[in-house]
C-alpha positions in Angstrom: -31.3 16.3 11.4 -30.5 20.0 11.0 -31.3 21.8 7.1 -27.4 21.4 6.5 -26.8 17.2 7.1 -22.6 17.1 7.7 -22.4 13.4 8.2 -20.2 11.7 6.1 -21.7 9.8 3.3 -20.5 6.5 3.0 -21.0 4.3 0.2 -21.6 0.8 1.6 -21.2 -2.3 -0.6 -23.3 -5.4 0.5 -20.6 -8.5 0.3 -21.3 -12.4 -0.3 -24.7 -13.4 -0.8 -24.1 -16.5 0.2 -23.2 -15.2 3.7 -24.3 -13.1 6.6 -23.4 -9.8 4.4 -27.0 -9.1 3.7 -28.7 -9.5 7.2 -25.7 -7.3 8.3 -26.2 -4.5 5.7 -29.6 -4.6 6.9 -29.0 -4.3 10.8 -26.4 -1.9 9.5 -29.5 0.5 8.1 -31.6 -0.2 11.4 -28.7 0.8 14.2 -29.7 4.3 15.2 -25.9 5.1 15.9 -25.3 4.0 12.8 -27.6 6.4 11.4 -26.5 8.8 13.6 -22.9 9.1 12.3 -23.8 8.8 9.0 -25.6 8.8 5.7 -25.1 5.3 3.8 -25.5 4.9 0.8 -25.7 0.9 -0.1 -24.7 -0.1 -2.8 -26.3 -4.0 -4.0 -29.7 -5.8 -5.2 -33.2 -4.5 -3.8 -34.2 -7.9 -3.6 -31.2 -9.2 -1.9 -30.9 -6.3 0.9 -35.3 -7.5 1.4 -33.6 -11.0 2.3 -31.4 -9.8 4.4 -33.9 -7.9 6.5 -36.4 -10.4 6.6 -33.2 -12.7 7.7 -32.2 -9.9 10.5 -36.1 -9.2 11.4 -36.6 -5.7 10.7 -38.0 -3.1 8.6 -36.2 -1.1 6.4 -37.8 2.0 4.7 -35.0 2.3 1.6 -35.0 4.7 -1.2 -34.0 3.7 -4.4 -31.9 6.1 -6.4 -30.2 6.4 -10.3 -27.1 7.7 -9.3 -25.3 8.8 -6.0 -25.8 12.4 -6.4 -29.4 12.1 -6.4 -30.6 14.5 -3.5 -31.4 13.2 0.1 -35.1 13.1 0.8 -35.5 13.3 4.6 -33.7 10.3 6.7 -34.1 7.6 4.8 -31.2 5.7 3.5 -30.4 4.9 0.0 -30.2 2.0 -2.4 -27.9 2.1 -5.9 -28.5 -0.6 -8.2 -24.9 -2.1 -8.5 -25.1 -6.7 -8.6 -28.1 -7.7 -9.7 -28.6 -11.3 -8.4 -32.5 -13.1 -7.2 -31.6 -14.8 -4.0 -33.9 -17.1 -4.5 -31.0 -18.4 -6.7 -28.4 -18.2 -3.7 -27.3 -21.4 -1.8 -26.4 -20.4 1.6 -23.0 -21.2 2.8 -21.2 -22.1 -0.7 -19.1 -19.9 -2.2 -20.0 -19.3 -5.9 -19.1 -17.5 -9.3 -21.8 -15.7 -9.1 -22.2 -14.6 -5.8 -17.9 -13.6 -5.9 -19.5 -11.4 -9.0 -22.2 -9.7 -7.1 -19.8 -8.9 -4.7 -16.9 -7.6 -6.9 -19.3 -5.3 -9.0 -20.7 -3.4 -5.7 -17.7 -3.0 -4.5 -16.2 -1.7 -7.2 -19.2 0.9 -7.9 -18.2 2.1 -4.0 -14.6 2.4 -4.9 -15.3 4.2 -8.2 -17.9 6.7 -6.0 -15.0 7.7 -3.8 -12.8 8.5 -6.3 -14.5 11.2 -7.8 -15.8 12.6 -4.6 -19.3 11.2 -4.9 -18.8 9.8 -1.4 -16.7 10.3 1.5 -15.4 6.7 2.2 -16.2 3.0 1.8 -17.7 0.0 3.9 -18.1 -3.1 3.1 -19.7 -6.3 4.0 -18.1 -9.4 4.3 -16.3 -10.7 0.7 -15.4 -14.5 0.7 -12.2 -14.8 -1.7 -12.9 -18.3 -3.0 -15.7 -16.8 -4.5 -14.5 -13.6 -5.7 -11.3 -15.7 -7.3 -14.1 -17.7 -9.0 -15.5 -14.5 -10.5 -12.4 -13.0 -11.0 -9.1 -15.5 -11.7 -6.8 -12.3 -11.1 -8.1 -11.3 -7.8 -5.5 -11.6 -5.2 -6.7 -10.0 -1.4 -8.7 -7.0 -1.3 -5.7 -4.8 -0.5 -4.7 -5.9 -4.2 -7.8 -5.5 -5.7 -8.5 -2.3 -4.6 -5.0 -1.1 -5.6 -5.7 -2.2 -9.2 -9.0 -0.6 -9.2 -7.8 3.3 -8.2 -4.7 2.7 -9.7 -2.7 3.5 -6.7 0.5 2.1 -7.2 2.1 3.4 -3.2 2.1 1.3 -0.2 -1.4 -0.2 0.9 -2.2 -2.9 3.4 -4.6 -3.9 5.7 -5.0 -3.0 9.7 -7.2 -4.4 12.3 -8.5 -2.2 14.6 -10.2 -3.1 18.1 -11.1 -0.1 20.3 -7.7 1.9 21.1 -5.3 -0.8 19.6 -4.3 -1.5 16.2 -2.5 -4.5 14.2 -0.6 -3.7 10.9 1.5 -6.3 9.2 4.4 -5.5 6.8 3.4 -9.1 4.7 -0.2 -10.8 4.2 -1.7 -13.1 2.1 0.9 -15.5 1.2 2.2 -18.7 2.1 4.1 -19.1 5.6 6.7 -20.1 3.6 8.0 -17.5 2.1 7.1 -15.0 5.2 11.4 -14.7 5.8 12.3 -13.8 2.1 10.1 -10.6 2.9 11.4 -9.5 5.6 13.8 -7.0 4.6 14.9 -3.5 6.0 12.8 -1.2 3.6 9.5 -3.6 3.6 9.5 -3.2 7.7 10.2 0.5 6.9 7.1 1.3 4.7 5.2 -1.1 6.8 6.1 1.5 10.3 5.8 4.1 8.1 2.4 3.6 6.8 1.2 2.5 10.1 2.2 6.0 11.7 0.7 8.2 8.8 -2.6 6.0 9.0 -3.2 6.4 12.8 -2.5 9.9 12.4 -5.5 10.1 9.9 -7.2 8.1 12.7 -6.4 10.7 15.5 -3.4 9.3 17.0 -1.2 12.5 17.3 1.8 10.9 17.1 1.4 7.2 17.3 3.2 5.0 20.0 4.2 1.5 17.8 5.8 -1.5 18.7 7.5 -4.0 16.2 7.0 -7.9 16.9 9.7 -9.9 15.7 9.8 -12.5 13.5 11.6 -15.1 15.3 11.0 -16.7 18.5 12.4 -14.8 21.9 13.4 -12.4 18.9 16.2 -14.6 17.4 17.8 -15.1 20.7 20.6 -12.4 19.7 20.8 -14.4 16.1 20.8 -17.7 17.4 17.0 -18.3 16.1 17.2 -16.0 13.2 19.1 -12.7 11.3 15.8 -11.4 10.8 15.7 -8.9 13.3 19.5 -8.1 13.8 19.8 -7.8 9.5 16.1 -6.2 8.7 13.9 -5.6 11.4 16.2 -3.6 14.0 17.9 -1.6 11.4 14.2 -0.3 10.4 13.5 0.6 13.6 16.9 2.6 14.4 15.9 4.6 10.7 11.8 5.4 11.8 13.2 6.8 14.7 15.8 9.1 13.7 12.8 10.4 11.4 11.1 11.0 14.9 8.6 8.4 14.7 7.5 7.2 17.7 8.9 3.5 17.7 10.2 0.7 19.4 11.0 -2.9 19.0 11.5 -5.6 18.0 9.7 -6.9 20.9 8.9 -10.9 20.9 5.4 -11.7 19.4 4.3 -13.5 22.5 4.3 -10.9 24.7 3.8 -7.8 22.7 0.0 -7.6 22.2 -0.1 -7.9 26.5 1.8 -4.5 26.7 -0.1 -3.4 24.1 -3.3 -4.2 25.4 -2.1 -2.6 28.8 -2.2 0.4 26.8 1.6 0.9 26.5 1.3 0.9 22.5 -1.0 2.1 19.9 -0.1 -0.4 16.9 1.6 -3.4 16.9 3.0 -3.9 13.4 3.8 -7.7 12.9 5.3 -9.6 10.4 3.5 -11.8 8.9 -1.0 -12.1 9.1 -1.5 -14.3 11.3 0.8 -13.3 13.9 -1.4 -10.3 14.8 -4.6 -12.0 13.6 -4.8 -14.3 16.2 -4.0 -11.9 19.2 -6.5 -9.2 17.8 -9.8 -11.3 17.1 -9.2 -13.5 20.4 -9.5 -10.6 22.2 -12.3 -8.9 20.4 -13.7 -11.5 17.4 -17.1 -9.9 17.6 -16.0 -5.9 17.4 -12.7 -6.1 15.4 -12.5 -4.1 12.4 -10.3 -4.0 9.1 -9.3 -0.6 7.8 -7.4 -0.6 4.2 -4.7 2.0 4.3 -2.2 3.6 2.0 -5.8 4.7 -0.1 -7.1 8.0 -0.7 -10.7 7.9 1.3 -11.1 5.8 4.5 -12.2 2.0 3.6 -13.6 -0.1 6.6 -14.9 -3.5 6.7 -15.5 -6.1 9.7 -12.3 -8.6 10.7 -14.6 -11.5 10.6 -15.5 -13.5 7.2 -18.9 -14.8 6.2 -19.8 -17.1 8.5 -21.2 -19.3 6.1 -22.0 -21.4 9.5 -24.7 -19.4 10.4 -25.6 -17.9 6.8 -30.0 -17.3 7.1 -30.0 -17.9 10.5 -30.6 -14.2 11.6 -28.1 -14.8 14.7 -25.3 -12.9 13.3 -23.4 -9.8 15.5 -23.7 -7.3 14.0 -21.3 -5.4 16.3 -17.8 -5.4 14.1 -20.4 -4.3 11.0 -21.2 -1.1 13.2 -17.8 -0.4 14.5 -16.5 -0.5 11.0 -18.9 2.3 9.8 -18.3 4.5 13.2 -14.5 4.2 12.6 -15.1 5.4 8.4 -17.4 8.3 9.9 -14.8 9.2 12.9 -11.7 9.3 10.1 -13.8 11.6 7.6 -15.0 14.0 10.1 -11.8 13.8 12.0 -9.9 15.2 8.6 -12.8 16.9 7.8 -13.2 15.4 4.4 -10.2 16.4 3.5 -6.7 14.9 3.1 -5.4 11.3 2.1 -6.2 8.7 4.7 -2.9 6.1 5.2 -0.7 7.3 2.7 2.3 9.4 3.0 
């Protein structure tokens, strides 16, 4: 690396013990294009990142530092004290207090880092949200959490990314049931909103993004639903006459197919897994999900922690790496400056 290192540094939190977080954080720190794109800083246990390694089967050469502003020494990358937990004491594949604890306090030490410009953005590992509910009874998502944390009281929700296409989604985490009662005008309005100004920060000069419907062959002219004639269409008509780049609603069967063709550049949906399903069946292993509506890029992988296969050193590591490309791409794209998904 040249005297003057302009990667991004990105403060990277290692997730559920109890998972495949550590062996990823650890093929993370071996992935030459990974090292490449940037300087990470991860943020954990010493002893649990060893586990991981031995887990992933490699060697990692890790300094340990105090604080984040400690000075780089050469190449290597860095370790900051945040959980402390022996995994000796871990039970793979069960979701625990402690483990949800580990994972909340690293995270949070990343999120607190970014905010006062110690690092450029945030990555992840795999959280498991039975366990961080156990360790924390007010923890709703991770879109919520991380909202309370910064204090950020705008719009904020979660994309997935895969390649050229994102998936936004004007409601999340909660109940099917009450999906409709959400559905109004200025919620699909904030949701195409915040979708254009976060692909922007992405590279997207002016986003192309379709709106799924809510109902089935789009309500059918209303007989299968007033969503989209009382909430969904009206948004639409008002991005556009602010020039957005929008169209829709289109029926959620077949919108992700013109997407994929490359027609669109987002599909926002309506509800989680409406999107969820089309984006990791057509990429499960590579998809990644980027918080927006924050100020510094925050990336994770679209999978969960595969408790399945927790110790067995099998795990992909391949959404892990997109994830931290994408963070690097957004900082040096804005070069580190500017607010990344809000508006």
């Amino acid at each position: 690396m040249p005297a003057t290192d302009n990667r991004p540094l990105i403060a990277l939190a290692i997730g559920d013990p109890a998972g495949i977080s550590p062996e990823l954080t650890a093929r993370l720190l071996d992935r030459q294009e990974v090292q490449d794109a940037a300087r990470l800083l991860v943020i954990g246990d010493r002893r649990v990142l060893q586990d991981g390694a031995a887990i992933a089967g490699v060697e990692l050469d890790v300094e340990l530092v105090e604080h984040a502003a400690a000075p780089t020494v050469g190449n290597r990358p860095r370790l900051l004290p945040g959980g402390q937990l022996d995994p000796a004491t871990v039970q793979r594949g069960i979701a625990t207090r402690e483990g949800g604890a580990f994972a909340l306090t690293n995270y949070r030490l990343a999120l607190d880092l970014a905010a006062t410009g110690l690092v450029d953005a945030v990555c992840f590992t795999p959280f498991n949200k039975a366990a961080m509910k156990l360790a924390d009874a007010g923890y709703g998502d991770d879109i919520v959490y991380t909202a309370a944390t910064l204090g950020v009281t705008g719009p904020a929700s979660e994309f997935n990314v895969l390649g050229p296409l994102w998936n936004a989604r004007v409601t999340s985490h909660i109940p099917l049931s009450e999906v409709a009662g959400h559905i109004t005008e200025e919620a699909v309005l904030r949701g195409i909103r915040l979708t254009d100004t976060s692909l922007r920060a992405a590279g997207f000069p002016v986003p192309r993004i379709a709106v799924a419907a809510l109902n089935p062959h789009a309500g059918d002219g209303g007989n299968f639903g007033r969503e989209e004639i009382d909430a969904i269409e009206p948004a639409v008509r008002r991005a556009q006459a602010d020039q957005l780049r929008v169209e829709g609603p289109f029926p959620s069967d077949t919108v992700f197919l013109r997407a994929r063709s490359g027609a669109f550049d987002a599909v926002l949906t309506m509800y989680h897994d409406q999107g969820q399903i089309a984006m990791k069946l057509m990429g499960f292993d590579r998809g990644v999900t980027f918080l927006g509506g924050f100020g510094f890029p925050i990336c994770t992988p679209a999978h969960g922690t595969a408790y399945e296969i927790a110790g067995q050193g099998v795990a992909d590591a391949g959404a892990a790496v997109n994830a931290v490309l994408l963070a690097a791409k957004m900082v040096m794209d804005r070069g580190g400056e500017g607010v990344w998904g809000t508006s």
